[in-house]
C-alpha positions in Angstrom: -12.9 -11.8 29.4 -16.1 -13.7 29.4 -16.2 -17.2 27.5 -18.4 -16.1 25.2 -16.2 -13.1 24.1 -13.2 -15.7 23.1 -13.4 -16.1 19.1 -11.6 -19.1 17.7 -10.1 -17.5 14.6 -9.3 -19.9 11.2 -5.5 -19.9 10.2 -4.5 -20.6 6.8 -0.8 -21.2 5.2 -0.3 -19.8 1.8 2.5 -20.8 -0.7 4.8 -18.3 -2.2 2.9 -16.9 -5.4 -0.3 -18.5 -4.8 -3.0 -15.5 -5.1 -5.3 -15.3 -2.4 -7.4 -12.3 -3.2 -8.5 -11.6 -7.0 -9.6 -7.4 -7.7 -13.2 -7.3 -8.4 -14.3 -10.8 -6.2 -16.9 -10.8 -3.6 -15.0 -10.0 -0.5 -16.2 -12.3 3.1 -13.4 -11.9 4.7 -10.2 -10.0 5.7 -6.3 -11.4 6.2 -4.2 -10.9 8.9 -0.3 -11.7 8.2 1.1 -13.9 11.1 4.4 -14.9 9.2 5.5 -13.7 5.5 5.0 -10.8 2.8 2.3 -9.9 0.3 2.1 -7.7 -2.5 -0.9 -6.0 -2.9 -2.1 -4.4 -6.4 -5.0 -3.4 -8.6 -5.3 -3.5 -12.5 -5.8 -0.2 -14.4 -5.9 -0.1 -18.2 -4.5 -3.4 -18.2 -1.2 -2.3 -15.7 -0.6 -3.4 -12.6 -0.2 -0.4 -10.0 1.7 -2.1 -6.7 -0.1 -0.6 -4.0 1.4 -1.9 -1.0 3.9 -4.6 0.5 2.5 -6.5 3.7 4.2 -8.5 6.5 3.8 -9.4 9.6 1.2 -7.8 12.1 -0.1 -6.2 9.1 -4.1 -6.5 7.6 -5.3 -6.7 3.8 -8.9 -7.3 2.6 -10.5 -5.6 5.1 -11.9 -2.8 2.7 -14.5 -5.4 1.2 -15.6 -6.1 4.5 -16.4 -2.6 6.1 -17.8 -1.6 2.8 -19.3 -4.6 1.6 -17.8 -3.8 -1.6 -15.9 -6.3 -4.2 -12.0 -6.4 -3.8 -10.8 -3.3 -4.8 -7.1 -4.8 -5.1 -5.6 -8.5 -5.8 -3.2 -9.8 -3.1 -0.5 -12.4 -4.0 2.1 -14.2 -2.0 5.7 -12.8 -2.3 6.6 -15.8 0.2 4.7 -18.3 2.4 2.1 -17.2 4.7 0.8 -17.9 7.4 -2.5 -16.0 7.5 -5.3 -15.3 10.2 -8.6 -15.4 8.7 -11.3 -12.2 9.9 -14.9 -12.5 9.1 -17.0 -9.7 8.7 -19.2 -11.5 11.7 -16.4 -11.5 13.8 -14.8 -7.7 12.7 -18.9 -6.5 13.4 -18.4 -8.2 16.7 -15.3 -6.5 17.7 -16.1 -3.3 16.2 -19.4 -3.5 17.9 -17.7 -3.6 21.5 -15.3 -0.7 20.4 -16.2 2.5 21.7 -17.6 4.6 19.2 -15.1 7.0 18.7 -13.1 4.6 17.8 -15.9 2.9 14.9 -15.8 6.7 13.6 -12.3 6.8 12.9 -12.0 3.3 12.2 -14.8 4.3 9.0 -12.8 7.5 8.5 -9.4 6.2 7.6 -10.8 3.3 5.7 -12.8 6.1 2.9 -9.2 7.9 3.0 -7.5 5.5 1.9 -9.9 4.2 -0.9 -9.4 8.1 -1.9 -6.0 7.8 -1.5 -5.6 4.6 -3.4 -8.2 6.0 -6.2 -5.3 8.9 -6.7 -2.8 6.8 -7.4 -4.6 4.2 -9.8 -6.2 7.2 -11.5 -2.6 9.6 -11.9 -1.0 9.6 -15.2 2.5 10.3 -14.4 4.3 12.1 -17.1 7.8 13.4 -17.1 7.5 16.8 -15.1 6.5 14.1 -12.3 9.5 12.5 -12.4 11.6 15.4 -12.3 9.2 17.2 -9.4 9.6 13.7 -7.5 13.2 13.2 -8.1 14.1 16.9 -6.4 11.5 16.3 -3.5 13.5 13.1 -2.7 17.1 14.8 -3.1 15.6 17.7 -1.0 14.2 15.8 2.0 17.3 13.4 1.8 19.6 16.4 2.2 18.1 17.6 5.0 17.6 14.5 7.2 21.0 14.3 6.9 23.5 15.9 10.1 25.0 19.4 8.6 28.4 17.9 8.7 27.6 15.0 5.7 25.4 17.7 3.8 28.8 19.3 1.3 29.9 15.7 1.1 26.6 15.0 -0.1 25.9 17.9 -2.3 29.1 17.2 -4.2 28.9 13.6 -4.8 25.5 13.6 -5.4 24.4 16.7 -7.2 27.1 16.8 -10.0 24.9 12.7 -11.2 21.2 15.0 -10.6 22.3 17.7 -12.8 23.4 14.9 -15.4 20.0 13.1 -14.9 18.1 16.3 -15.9 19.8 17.3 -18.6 19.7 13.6 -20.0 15.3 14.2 -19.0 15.5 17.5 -21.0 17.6 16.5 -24.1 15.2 13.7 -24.1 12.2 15.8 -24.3 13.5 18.2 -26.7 14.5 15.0 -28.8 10.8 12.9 -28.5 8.5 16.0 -27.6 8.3 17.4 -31.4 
């Protein structure tokens, strides 16, 4: 590595609950977590959506920088940090050196997961969700587990499921009118 390829990056420690990245701010730079755990979220119709948890080895704020767009999302401290700090000077330096393939992809999965993250701020959940997302989890649950604990499962757990949608449907037929 030449001497002039060696980038001195900034640190920062951040206390527990101290937000360190507000939605809709100018973004300059991106986080990487050395030590800790943030929560990342956006406000939508005055909710917050949780978008994410972060710890260690892991990036936030680096939408604003390859789009040179505000913060899409605010990031908060869940505890200390101890955070990297990534320019968009230096991430244009080191994505310049890339290989180019990797700039395309890098670009690609960045607009997927603004897509992504647009789906989920944007979905109004209603009750049919719930029930379509609570037999998706049973389902993939029962079969990740070895055919010998599958009975064991069924019974213990199916006989509470069935209760849980009839106490969804009684509920509908109740409020629904």
């Amino acid at each position: 590595m030449k001497k002039s390829d060696s980038i001195i990056l900034e640190r920062r420690f951040v206390p527990k609950g101290t937000l360190i990245i507000k939605q809709g701010e100018a973004g300059n730079c991106a986080y990487l977590i050395q030590s800790g755990v943030v929560r990342v979220y956006t406000q939508h119709e005055e909710k917050k959506i949780d978008l994410a948890k972060l710890g260690s080895g892991q990036i936030f704020g680096e939408m604003a920088l390859i789009f040179d767009e505000n913060r899409s999302a605010s990031v908060v401290a869940v505890e200390d940090c101890n955070l990297i700090i990534l320019t968009r000077q230096t991430l244009k330096q080191k994505l310049d050196r890339s290989d180019p393939t990797v700039r395309a992809i890098v670009t690609m999965l960045t607009q997927r997961v603004v897509t992504a993250n647009n789906e989920v701020i944007n979905k109004k959940s209603d009750i049919q969700d719930l029930l379509d997302t609570t037999r998706i989890i049973y389902q993939n649950t029962l079969s990740a587990l070895p055919r010998t604990q599958q009975r064991t499962f069924q019974n213990a757990v199916l006989p509470k499921l069935d209760d849980f949608f009839n106490a969804v449907k009684s509920f509908q037929e109740r409020f629904s009118k």
